[in-house]
C-alpha positions, 0 to 999 in steps of 0.5 A: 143755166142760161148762158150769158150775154154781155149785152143783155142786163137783167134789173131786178126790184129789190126793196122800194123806190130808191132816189137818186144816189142819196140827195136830199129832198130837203136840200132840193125843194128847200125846208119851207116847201118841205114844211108846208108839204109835210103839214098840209100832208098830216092836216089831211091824215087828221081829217081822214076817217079810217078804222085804225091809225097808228103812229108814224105817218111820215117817214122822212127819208134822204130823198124822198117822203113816205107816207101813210095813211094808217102810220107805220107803227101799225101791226101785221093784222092792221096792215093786212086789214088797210090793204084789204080796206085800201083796195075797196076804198083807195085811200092812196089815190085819192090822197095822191090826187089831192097832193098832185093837185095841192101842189103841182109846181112841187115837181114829185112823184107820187109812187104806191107801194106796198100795203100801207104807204106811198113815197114821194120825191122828186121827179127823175128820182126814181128807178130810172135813175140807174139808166143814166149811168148804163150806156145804150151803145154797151147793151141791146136789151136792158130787162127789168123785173118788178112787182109794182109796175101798174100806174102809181106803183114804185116800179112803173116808172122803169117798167114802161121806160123806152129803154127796157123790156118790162117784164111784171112779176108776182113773187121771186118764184115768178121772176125764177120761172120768167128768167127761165122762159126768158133766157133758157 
């Protein structure tokens, strides 16, 4: 085991893209714009053409919206399957694309994750957000660990933050075998 250093901190993605300490999306852009956003969002889900839609597609969580395209109450099989079908036919970008350009002065972040959805929130809401409350005189290498670190993905924002070393992983075993190489 590597010996510790109390001035190296090592952040790990856990689950999804957490928002800043549980605000409100509501409360911050207001119930209309959060109407006009969420209706806008399922008129073009109607209008989608995909093999399979399935029920919830949009989860309104405290701080932030998740959305998708297929719907949550989807099976295992179907959710494989939209992967599979996303990737081909990037129905999340395009998507994103279309909601970045509906409603630029909303100030969101557009997050992909996962194999059927995306999360939106507020702009500064994301894994970043943890940085606020570590002091850069307390540590001289802040590492992060994440899976979703390209473009568009729930741990990108973090990843290429000035403050930490990003390291991109694939699976906890990866992170275990990185962690060794890391800090032997």
């Amino acid at each position: 085991m590597a010996k510790a250093n109390p001035r190296i901190l090592a952040l790990f993605d856990v689950d999804g893209t957490l928002t800043a300490a549980r605000k409100s999306l509501k409360e911050f852009i207001g119930n209309d714009k959060l109407n006009k956003f969420i209706n806008f969002t399922l008129l073009y889900i109607a209008n989608l053409d995909i093999p399979v839609k399935r029920g919830t597609f949009i989860e309104f969580r405290q701080g932030m919206l998740n959305v998708s395209p297929i719907g949550r109450n989807c099976s295992q099989e179907e959710r494989d399957d939209f992967e599979k079908y996303d990737h081909i036919h990037q129905v999340r970008s395009k998507m994103v694309n279309v909601l970045r350009a509906q409603f630029p002065d909303y100030n969101f972040t557009y997050s992909i994750g996962g194999q059927i959805s995306f999360d939106v929130f507020p702009t500064g809401w994301d894994k970043t957000y943890c940085l606020k409350f570590l002091s850069s005189a307390d540590y001289d290498e802040i590492h992060f660990f994440g899976d979703k670190t390209h473009v568009g993905g729930n741990d990108y924002e973090i990843f290429v933050h000035d403050r930490t070393i990003g390291h991109a992983v694939k699976s906890p075993e990866d992170t275990m075998r990185l962690l060794d190489e890391l800090f032997p």
